[in-house]
Each structure stands twice: as C-alpha cells, then as structure tokens.
DRENLOMI-857951 format. One line per 10 residues: number of its first residue (from 0); their letters; for each residue x negated, y negated, z negated of N, C-alpha, C. Coordinates in nm, 3 decimals. Each point is the difference from the previous one (the first is absolute). Layout:
REM residues N
NUM	A	X/Y/Z/X/Y/Z/X/Y/Z  ...
This chain:
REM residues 190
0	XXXXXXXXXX	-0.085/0.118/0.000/0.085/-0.118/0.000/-0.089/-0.124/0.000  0.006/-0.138/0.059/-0.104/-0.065/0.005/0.072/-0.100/-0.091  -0.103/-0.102/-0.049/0.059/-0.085/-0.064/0.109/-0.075/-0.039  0.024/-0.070/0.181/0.090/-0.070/0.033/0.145/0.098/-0.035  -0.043/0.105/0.005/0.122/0.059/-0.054/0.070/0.039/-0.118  -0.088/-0.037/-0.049/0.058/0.037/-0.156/0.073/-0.133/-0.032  0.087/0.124/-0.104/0.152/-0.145/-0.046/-0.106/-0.108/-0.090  0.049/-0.122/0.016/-0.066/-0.140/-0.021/0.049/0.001/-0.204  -0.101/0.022/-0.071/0.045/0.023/-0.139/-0.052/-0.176/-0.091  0.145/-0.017/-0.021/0.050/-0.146/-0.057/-0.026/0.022/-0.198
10	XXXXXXXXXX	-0.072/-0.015/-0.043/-0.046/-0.011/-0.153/0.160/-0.106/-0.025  0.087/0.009/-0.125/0.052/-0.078/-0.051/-0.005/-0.013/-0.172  -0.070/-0.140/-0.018/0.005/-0.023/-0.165/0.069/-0.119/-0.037  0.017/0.036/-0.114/0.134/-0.106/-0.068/-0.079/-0.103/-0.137  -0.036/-0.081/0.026/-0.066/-0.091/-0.096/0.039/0.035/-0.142  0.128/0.076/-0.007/0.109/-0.003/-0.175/-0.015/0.214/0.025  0.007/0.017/-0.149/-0.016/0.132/0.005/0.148/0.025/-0.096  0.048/-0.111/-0.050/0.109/0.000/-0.095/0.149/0.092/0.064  0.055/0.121/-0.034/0.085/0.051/0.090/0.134/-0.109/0.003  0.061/0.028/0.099/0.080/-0.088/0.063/-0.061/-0.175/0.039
20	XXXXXXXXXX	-0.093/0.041/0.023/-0.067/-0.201/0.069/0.072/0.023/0.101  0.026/-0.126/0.006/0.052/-0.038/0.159/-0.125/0.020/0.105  -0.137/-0.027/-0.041/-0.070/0.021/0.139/-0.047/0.138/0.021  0.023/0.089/-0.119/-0.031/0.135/0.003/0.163/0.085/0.174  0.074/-0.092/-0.065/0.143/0.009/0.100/-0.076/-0.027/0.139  -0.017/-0.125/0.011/-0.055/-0.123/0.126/-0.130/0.172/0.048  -0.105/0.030/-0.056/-0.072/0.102/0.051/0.106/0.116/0.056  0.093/0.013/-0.046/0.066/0.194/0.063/0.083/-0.063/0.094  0.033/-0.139/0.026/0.089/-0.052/0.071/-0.077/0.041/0.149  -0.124/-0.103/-0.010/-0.137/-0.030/0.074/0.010/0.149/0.085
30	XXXXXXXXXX	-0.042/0.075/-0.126/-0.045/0.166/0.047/0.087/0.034/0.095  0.116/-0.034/-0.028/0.077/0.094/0.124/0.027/-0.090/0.086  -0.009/-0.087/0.074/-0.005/-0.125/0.120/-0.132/0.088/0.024  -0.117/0.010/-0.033/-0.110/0.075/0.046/0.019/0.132/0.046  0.043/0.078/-0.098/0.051/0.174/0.082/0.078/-0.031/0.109  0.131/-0.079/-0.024/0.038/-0.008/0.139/-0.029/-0.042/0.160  -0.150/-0.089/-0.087/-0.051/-0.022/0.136/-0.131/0.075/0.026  -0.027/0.145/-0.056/-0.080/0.122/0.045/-0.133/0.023/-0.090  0.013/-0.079/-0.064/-0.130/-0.019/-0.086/0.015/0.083/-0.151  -0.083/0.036/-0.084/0.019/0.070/-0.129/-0.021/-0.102/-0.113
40	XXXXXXXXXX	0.067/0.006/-0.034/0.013/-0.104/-0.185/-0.085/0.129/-0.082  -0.118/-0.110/-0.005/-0.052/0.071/-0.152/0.033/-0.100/-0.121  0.068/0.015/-0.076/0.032/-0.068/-0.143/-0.117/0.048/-0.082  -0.076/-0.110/-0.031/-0.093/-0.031/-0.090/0.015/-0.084/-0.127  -0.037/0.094/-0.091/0.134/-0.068/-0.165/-0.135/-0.024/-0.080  0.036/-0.109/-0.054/-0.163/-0.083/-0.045/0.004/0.102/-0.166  0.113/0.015/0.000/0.075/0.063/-0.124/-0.161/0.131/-0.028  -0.054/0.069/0.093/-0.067/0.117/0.031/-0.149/-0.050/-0.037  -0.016/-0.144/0.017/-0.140/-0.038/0.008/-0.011/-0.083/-0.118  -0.002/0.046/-0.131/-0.049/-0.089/-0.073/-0.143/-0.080/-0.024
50	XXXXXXXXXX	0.014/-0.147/-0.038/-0.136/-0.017/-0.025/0.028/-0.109/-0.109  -0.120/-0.008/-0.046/-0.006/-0.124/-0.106/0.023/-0.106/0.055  0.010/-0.176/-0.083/-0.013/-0.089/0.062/-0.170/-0.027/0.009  0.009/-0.048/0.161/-0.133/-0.007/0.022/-0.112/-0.109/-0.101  -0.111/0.060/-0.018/-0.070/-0.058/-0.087/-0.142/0.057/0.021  -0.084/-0.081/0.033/-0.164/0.012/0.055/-0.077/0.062/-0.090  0.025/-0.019/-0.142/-0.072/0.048/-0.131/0.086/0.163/-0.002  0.121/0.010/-0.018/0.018/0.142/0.040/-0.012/0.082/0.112  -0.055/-0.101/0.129/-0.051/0.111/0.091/-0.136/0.042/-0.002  -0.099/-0.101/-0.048/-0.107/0.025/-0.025/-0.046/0.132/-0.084
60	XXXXXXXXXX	0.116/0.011/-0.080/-0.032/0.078/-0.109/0.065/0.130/0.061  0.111/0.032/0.030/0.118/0.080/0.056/-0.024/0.048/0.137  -0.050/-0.095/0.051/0.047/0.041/0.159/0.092/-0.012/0.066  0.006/-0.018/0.141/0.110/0.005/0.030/0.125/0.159/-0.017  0.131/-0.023/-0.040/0.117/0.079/-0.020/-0.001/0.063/0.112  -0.031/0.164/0.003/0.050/0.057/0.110/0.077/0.005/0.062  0.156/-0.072/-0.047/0.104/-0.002/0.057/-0.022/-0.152/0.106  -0.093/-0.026/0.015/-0.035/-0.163/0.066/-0.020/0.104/0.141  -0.065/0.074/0.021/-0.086/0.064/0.113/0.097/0.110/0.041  0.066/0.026/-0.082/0.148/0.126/0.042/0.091/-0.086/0.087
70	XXXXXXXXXX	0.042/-0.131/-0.049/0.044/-0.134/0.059/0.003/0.045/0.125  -0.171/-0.152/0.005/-0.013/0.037/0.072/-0.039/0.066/0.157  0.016/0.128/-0.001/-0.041/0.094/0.051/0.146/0.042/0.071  0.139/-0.045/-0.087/0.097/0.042/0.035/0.055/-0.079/0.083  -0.038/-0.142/-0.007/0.061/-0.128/0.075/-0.082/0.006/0.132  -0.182/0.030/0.022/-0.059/0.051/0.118/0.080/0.090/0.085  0.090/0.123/-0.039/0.030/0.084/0.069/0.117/-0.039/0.071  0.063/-0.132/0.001/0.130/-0.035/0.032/-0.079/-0.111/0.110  0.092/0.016/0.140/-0.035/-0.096/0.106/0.070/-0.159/-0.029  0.097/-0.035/-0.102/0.055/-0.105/-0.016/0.070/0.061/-0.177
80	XXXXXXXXXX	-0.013/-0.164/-0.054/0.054/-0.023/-0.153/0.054/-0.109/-0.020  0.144/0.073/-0.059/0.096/-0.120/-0.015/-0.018/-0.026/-0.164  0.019/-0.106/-0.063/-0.013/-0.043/-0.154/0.150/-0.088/-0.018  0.054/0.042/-0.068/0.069/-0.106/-0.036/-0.013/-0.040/-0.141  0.029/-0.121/-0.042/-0.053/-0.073/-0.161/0.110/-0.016/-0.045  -0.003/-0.044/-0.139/0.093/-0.077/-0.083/-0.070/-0.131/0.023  0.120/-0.086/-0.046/-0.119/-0.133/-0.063/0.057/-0.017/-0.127  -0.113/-0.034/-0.054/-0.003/-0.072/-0.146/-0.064/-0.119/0.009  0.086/-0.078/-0.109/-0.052/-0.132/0.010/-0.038/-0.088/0.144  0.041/0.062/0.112/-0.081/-0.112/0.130/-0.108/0.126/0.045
90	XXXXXXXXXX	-0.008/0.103/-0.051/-0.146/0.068/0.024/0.053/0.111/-0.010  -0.139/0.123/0.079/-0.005/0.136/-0.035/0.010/0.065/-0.164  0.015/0.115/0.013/0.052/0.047/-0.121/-0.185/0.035/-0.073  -0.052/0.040/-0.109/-0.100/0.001/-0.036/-0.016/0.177/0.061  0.078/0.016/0.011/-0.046/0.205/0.073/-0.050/0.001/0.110  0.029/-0.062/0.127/0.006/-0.034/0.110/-0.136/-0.087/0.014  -0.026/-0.105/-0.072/-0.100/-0.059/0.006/-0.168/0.134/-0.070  0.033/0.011/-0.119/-0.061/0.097/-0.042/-0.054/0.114/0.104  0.099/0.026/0.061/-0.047/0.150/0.101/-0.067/-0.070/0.118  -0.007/-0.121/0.033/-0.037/-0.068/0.145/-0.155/0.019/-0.055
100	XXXXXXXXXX	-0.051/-0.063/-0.188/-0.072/-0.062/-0.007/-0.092/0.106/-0.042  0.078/0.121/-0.068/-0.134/0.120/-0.018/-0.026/0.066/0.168  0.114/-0.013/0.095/-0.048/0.131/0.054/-0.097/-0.115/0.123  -0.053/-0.125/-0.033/-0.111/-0.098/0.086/-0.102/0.047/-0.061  -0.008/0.076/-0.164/-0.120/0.005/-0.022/-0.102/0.085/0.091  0.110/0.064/0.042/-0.062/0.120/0.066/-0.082/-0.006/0.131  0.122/-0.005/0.081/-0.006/-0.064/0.156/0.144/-0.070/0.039  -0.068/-0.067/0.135/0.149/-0.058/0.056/0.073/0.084/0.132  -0.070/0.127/0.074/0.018/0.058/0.050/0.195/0.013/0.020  0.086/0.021/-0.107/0.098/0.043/-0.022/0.102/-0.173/0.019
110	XXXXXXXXXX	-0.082/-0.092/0.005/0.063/-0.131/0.062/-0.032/0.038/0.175  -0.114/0.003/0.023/-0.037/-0.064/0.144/0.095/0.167/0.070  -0.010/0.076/-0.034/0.076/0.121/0.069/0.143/-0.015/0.112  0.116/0.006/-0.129/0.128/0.036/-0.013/0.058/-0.167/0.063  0.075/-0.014/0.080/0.117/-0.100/0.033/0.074/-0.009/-0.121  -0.013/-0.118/-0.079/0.085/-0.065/-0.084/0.135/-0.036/0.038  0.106/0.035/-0.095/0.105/-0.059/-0.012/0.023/-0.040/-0.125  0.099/-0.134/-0.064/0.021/-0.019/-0.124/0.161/-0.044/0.014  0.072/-0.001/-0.098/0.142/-0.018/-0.045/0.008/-0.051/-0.176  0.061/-0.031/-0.027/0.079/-0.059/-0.123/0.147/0.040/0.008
120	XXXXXXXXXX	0.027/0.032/-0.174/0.142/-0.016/-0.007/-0.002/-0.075/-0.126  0.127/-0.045/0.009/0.018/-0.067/-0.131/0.139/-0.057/-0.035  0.075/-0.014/-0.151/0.131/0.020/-0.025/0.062/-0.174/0.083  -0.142/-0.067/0.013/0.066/-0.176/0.063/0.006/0.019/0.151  0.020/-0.087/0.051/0.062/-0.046/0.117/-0.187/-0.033/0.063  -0.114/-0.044/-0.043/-0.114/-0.011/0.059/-0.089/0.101/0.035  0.068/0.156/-0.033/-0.080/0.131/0.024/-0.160/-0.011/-0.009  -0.022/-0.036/-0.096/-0.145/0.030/-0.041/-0.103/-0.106/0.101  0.014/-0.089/0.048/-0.060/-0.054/0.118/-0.142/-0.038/-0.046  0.006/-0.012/-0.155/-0.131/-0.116/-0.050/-0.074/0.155/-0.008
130	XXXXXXXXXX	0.001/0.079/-0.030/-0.072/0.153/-0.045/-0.024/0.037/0.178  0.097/-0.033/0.029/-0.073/0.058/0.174/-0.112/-0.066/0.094  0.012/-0.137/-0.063/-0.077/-0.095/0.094/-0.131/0.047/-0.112  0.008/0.029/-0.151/-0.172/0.004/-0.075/-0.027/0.159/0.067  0.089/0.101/0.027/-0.046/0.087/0.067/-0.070/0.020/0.103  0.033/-0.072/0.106/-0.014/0.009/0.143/-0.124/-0.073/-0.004  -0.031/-0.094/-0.138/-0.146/-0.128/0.010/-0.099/0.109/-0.046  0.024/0.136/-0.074/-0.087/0.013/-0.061/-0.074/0.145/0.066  0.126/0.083/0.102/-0.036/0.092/0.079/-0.075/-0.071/0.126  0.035/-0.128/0.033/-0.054/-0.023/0.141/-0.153/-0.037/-0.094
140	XXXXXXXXXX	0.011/-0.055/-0.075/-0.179/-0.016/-0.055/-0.056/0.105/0.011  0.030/0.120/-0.052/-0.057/0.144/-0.035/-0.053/0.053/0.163  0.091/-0.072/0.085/-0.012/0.056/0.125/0.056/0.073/0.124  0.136/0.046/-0.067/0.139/0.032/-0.013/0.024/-0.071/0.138  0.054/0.092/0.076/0.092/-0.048/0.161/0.137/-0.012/-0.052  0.088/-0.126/-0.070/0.108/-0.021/-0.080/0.132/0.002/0.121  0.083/0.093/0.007/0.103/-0.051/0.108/0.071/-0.149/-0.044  0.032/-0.040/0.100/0.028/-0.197/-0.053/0.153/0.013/-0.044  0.058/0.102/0.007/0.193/-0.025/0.017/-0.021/0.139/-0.165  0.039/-0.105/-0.090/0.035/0.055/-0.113/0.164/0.039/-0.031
150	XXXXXXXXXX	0.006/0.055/-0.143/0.135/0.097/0.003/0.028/-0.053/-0.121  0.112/-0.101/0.004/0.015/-0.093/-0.165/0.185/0.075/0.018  0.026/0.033/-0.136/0.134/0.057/-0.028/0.013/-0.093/-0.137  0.049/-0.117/-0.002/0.064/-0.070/-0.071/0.158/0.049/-0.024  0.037/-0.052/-0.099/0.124/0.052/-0.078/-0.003/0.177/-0.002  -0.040/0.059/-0.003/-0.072/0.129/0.023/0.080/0.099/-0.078  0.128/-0.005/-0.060/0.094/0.062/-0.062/0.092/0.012/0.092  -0.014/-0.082/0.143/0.115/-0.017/0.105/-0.044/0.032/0.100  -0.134/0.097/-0.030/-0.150/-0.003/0.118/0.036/0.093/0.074  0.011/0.109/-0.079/0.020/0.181/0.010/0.107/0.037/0.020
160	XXXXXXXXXX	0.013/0.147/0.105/0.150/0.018/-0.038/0.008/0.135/-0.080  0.096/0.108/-0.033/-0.012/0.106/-0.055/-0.073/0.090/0.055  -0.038/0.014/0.110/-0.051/0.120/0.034/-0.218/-0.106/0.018  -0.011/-0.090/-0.039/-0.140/-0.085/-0.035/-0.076/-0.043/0.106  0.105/-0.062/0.092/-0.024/-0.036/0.125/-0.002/-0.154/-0.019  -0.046/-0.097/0.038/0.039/-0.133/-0.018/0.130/0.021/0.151  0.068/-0.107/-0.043/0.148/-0.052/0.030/-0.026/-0.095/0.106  0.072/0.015/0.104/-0.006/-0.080/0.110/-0.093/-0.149/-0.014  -0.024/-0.029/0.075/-0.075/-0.203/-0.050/-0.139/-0.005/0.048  0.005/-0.136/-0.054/-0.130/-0.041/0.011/-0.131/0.114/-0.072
170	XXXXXXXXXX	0.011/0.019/-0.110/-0.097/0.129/-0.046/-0.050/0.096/0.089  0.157/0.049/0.021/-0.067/0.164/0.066/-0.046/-0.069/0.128  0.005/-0.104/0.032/0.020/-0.041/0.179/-0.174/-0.015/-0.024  -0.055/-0.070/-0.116/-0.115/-0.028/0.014/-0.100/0.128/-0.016  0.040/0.052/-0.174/-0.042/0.168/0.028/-0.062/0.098/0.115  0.132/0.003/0.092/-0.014/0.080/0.165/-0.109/-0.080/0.101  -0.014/-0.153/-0.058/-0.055/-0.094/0.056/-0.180/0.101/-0.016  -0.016/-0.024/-0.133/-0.080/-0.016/-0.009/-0.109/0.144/-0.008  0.114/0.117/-0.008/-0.038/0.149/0.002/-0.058/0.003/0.146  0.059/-0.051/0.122/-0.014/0.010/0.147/-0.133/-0.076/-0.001
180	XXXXXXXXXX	-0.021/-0.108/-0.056/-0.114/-0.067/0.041/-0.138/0.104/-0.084  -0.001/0.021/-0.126/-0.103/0.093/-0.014/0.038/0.132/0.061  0.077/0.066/0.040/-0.053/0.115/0.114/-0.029/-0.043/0.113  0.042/-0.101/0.077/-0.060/-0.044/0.147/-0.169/-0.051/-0.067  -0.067/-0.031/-0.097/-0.119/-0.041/-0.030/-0.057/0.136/-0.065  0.058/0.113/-0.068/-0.069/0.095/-0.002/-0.028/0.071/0.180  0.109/0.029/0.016/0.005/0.105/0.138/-0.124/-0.113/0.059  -0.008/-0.090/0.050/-0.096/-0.060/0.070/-0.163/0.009/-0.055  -0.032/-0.014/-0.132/-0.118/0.034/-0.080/-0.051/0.166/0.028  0.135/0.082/0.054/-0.029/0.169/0.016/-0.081/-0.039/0.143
C-alpha cells in the first residue's frame, strides 16, 4: 500500500479533561465531520498524559516525564491535529499551556509535522475567540502550519445536537470549512 494511500489520521485534543466540557463535545463533534470526510479521528485525552507543572529546577533534577515523549510520539503519528480550548480568563487553560510547554522541552518536531487545526467552545456568545487567537500565536511560533478558518461554538449548550453533531450554522459551516482545508494541505504534503 503506498503512502498516499493510507487513511489521512486526524489526532483530536480537548484543552478541558473535565467530563462533560463543552470542548471535550466541540472535539467528538470535529471527529466525525472528519470520519465523514475519510480520514481517522484519533482522540488524544491529555487526561492519559500526566505531567507536573512545568518547572526548570524539577526538570533538572527529574527529567523530563515520560508521558511528555509518549505525547509526543502520539501527536507525530497523526498527519493533522485538531485542539480545541476552553478559555479562562481571556486565555488558555493552564493544562493546555503546560503540555505545549513541557513537550518544547523536548523537540518541536510534533509542531512543524501535523496540519493544525484549533476550535473553542464556550457557554457565551464569543466562543472562546481570545484562547484561539493566544493559540494559533503560540503554535505558529513553535512552527506549526496553523489552518487560518477556526471552529468557535459560542452559546455551546445550543451547539450540539443529541446524537453530538454540531447543528446546522455558522459552526458546523466553519468546522467542514476548515476539516477540507487541512486535508487538501495534508493530501498535498503526501
């Protein structure tokens, strides 16, 4: 089987590990707009990778957390990664930031790789926008090919429907938007 042929495998992580987050939703929503358009959802649950908060005096001493390099190793194996965040306060959540900032100790390999995608959900009407724009500043630094058409699900209790599909609109319209644009930029990188 040659490369180009293998199904195009989409990494999805959810900034919130808290069960029932809305962006943990916004990720399985994501996932299946992706299966349906031929590609494999790997769900990647930060929940699996614990690490401390980062701190130079405990790596010195510690090392880096094997679960940094299990990471990742797991986010390398995926041709495109979607993230979606919470925001707190105007900003990323401290987990999300945390995992960006141990797994640089390492290498950046797992930025410059994978076609970025990012999304927000959130219970207001501004779907996370301030957490998407510090996202997108801090993957394109790393090196990160960021797709430009993000996935904001504001009022996000009205996002989903029962079966965890987002609901007709602007969302899913951008979603499909933005799933098509990282597989037309993976398939072309094959």
């Amino acid at each position: 089987m040659s490369k180009s042929a293998k199904p195009v495998r989409i990494g999805l992580i959810s900034g919130s590990t808290r069960e029932g987050s809305i962006n943990k939703q916004l990720v399985r929503a994501v996932s299946l707009i992706f299966k349906d358009m031929g590609a494999k959802p790997v769900k990647i649950s930060l929940k699996d990778y614990q690490m401390p908060i980062y701190d130079g005096d405990w790596e010195a001493k510690n090392g880096v957390p094997p679960t940094v390099k299990k990471l990742i190793r797991r986010i390398k194996s995926c041709d495109g990664v979607f993230i979606s965040t919470p925001e707190y306060n105007g900003s990323l959540p401290a987990l999300l930031k945390n995992t960006i900032d141990w797994t640089t100790r390492v290498e950046l390999g797992h930025f410059k790789g994978p076609i970025y995608g990012i999304g927000a959900a959130s219970p207001g009407p501004m779907a996370g926008i301030m957490a998407m724009r510090e996202l997108q500043f801090i993957l394109t630094r790393l090196g990160a090919n960021v797709i430009p058409t993000q996935v904001g699900a504001g009022n996000a209790g009205q996002a989903f429907d029962k079966k965890g599909r987002l609901v007709e609109g602007f969302s899913k319209n951008q979603a499909q938007h933005m799933a098509s644009q990282m597989l037309t930029q993976i398939k072309q990188k094959r």
